[in-house]
N, C-alpha and C positions, 0 to 999 in steps of 0.2 A: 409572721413572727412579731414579735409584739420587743418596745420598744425597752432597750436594756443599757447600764451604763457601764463601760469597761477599765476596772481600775489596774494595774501591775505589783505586784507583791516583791518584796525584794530579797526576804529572808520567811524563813518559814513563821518564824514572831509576828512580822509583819504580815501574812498572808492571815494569820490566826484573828490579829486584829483587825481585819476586812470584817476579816464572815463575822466576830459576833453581833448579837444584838439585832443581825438584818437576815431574817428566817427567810426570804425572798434571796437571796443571793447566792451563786452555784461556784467553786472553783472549776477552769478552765487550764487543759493542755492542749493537747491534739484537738480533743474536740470532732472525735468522730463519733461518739453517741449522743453526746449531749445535741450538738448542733443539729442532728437529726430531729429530738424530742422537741428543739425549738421550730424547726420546721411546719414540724407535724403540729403544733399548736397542745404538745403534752406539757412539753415542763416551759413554764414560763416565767425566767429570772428577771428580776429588775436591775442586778447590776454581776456581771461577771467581774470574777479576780483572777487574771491571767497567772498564772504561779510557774512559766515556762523558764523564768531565768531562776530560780531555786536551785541551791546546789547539792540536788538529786537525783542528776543523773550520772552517778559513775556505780562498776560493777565492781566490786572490791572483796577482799578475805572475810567470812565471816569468823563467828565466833566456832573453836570446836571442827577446824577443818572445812566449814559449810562457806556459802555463797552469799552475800550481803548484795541485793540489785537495787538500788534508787530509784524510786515509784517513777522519776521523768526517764528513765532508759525505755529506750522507743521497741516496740516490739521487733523491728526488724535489726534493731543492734545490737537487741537480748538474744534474739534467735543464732544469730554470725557469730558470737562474741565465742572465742577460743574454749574457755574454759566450759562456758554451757554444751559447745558441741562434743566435746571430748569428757565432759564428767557427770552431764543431766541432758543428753542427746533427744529422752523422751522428751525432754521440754521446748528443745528446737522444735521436734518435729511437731509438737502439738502446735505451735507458733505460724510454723510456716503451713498449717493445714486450714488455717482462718484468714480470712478478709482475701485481701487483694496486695500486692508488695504497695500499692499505694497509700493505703490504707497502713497496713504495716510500718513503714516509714512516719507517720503521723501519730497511731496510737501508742499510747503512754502504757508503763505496765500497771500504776495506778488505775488508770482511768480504765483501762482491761478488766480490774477486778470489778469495778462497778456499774460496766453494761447493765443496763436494764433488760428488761424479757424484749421478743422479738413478736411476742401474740399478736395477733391480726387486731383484735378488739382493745388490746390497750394501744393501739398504734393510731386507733380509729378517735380521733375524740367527739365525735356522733352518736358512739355506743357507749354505753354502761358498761364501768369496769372496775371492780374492787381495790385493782391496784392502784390505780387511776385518782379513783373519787372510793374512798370506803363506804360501804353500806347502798352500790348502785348495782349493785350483782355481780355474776357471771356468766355473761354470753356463750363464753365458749364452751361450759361444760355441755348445753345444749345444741351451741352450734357448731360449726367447723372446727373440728378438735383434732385433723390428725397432726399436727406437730406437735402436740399436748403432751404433757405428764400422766406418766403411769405410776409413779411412784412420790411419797413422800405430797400427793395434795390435798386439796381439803375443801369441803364447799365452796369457801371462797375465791379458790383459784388454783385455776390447773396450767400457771405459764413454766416454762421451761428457760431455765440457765444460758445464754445464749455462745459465751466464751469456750472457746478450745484450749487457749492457754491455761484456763482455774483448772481444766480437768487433770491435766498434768502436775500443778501444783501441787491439787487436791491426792493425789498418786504420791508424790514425794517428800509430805508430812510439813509444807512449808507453813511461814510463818508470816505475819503480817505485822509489822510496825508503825502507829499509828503517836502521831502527838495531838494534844491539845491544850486548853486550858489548865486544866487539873496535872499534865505533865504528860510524860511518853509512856506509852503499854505498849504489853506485844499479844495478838493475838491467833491461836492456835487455828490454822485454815479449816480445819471441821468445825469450827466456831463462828465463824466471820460470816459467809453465809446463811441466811435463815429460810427455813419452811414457810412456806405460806399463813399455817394456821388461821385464827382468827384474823392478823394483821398481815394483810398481803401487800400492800403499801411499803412495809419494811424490808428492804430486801437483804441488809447487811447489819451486822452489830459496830458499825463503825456510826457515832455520837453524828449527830447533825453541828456540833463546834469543833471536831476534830478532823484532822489531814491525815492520807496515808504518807508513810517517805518513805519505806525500805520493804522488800520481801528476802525473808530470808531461809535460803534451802539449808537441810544438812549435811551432812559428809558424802550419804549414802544416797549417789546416784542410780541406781541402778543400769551403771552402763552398760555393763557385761552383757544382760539380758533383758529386752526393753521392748515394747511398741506402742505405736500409736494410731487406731485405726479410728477413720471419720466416715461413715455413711452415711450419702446424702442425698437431693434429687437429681444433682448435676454435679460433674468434677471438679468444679470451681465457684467461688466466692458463693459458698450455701451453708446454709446452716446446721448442724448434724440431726440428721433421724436419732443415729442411735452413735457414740463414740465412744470407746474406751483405751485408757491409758494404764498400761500394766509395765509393770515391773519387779523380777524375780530375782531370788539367790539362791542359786543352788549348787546340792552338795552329793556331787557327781552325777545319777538320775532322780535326787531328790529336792523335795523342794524345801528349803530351810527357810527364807521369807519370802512373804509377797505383798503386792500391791497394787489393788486393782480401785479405776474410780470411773464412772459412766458420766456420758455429757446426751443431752437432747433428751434423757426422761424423767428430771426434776426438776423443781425450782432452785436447786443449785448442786454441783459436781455432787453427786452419790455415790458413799462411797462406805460398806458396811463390813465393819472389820471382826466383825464378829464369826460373818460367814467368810470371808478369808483365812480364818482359824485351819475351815475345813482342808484347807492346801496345804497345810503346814505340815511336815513331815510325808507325803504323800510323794507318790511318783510323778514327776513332772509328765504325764500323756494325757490323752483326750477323755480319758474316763472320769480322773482328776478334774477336770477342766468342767465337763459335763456337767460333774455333779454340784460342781460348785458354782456356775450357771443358774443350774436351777433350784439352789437354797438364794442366792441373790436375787432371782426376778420371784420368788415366789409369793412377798407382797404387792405384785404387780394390781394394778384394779384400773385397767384399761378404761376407756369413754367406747364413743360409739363410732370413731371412726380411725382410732389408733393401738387396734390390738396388734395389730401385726407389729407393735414394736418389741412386745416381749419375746417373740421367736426371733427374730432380728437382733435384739439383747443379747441373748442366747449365743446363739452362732456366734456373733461379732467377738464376744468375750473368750468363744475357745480358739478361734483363729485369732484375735490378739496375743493369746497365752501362747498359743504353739509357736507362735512366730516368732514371740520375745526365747522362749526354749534353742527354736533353730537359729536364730538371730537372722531368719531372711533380710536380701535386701529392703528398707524400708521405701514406701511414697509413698 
């Protein structure tokens, strides 16, 4: 780990005026990913700005009936907190389906959105890796690629989204509130994340001078009818093969909205509402669910050691659906 200087921010003004001007410098909460990439000899800051005493961690009314969360509200007080579990339950569950209560307890919901990928080769800093260092290639499309992206990569990189909680967000049409220099923006969660494209390097549309402070949900929880399924290689503290976060309204056996978003097969939550269309008025059963599976994975374009995740896709998205339908008990 290489050697960094750590300043304290008082107000968000002030934390603003750390970072500019010093393109080497990371904000710092939890500090469960970043610390890691300092470990690992990935990301290497010269001076952190601790931003923990910010006051941004409270969970308050949003605009419009919705949910206003403080980017410092910890994952595991987002997850308990009354209102989430009773009006945006799939976002408990997506919460408490990641890391470790340890871990939970630490991470930030800020610092949540902006995990980096979990790839073997960006993790490595020995290997060549476009997100890493642009223009040094990509290892994994040739090597060890089953945790990889099936959908939405591109030459330059096939890492995957590594968060369970964006998958959920990404399901519940939330929003991201961001300040800066130039002032505050809000930005729409099918935005904030980027595709690899040419710039794999880039992984959000949030400015290298601006802070996140607020995510904000809408009225429409989907609590009625809701799940959250994670598969993985093991029950605990792993990262999702294939996950998805659905959520229904339906009107008697049909289905008037939905909302469905995959985690573990892009470079960030997938989630295409185009083919959600197909659900729309349709009978809430498995034939519905099926067909709408397989207009969703059918730009799948698997590697060489992760097709099995488009039938795993598959499956996983119609027992998500059915289960949000039954409202089984969830885990």
């Amino acid at each position: 780990m290489n050697q960094f200087e750590l300043s304290r921010a008082s107000s968000v003004a002030d934390a603003l005026a750390m970072l500019a001007g010093d393109s080497q410098a990371r904000f710092i909460a939890g500090g469960t990913n970043l610390l890691d990439l300092m470990k690992e000899d990935v990301a290497r800051p010269t001076r952190l700005i601790d931003i923990t005493h910010l006051p941004l961690a409270a969970v308050e009314a949003g605009k419009e009936g919705g949910l206003r969360i403080g980017a410092l509200v910890s994952n595991a007080d987002l997850a308990y907190h009354g209102e989430v579990e009773s009006r945006y339950p799939l976002l408990s569950q997506a919460i408490l389906a990641g890391a470790s209560p340890q871990l939970r307890n630490m991470a930030s919901t800020g610092g949540n959105l902006l995990q980096r990928t979990r790839c073997y080769y960006f993790y490595d800093a020995a290997m060549p890796c476009n997100k890493r260092e642009p223009g040094s290639g990509c290892p994994a499309r040739e090597g060890v690629n089953r945790i990889h992206a099936i959908l939405g990569a591109s030459e330059q990189c096939v890492a995957v989204h590594p968060s369970d909680m964006c998958v959920a967000l990404a399901a519940l049409d939330a929003t991201v509130h961001v300040s800066g220099p130039a002032g505050d923006r809000a930005i729409q969660f099918d935005h904030f994340h980027q595709l690899p494209g040419d710039t794999p390097d880039i992984d959000t549309s949030l400015a290298p001078d601006e802070i996140i402070t607020a995510v904000e949900l809408p009225a429409e929880g989907y609590s009625s009818h809701y799940s959250y399924i994670k598969v993985r290689d093991r029950a605990s503290y792993a990262f999702a093969l294939v996950s998805v976060a659905a959520g229904l309204v339906l009107d008697g056996e049909t289905i008037g909205s939905a909302a469905v978003a995959l985690g573990g097969v892009a470079h960030k939550p997938w989630r295409d509402r185009q083919a959600e269309q197909l659900l729309i008025g349709k009978p809430a059963n498995e034939a519905s669910f099926t067909a709408f599976a397989d207009a969703l994975l059918q730009p799948a374009q698997p590697l060489a050691h992760n097709a099995f995740k488009i039938g795993l896709a598959k499956r996983t998205i119609v027992r998500a659906l059915s289960r949000a339908v039954a409202m089984e008990e969830q885990s």
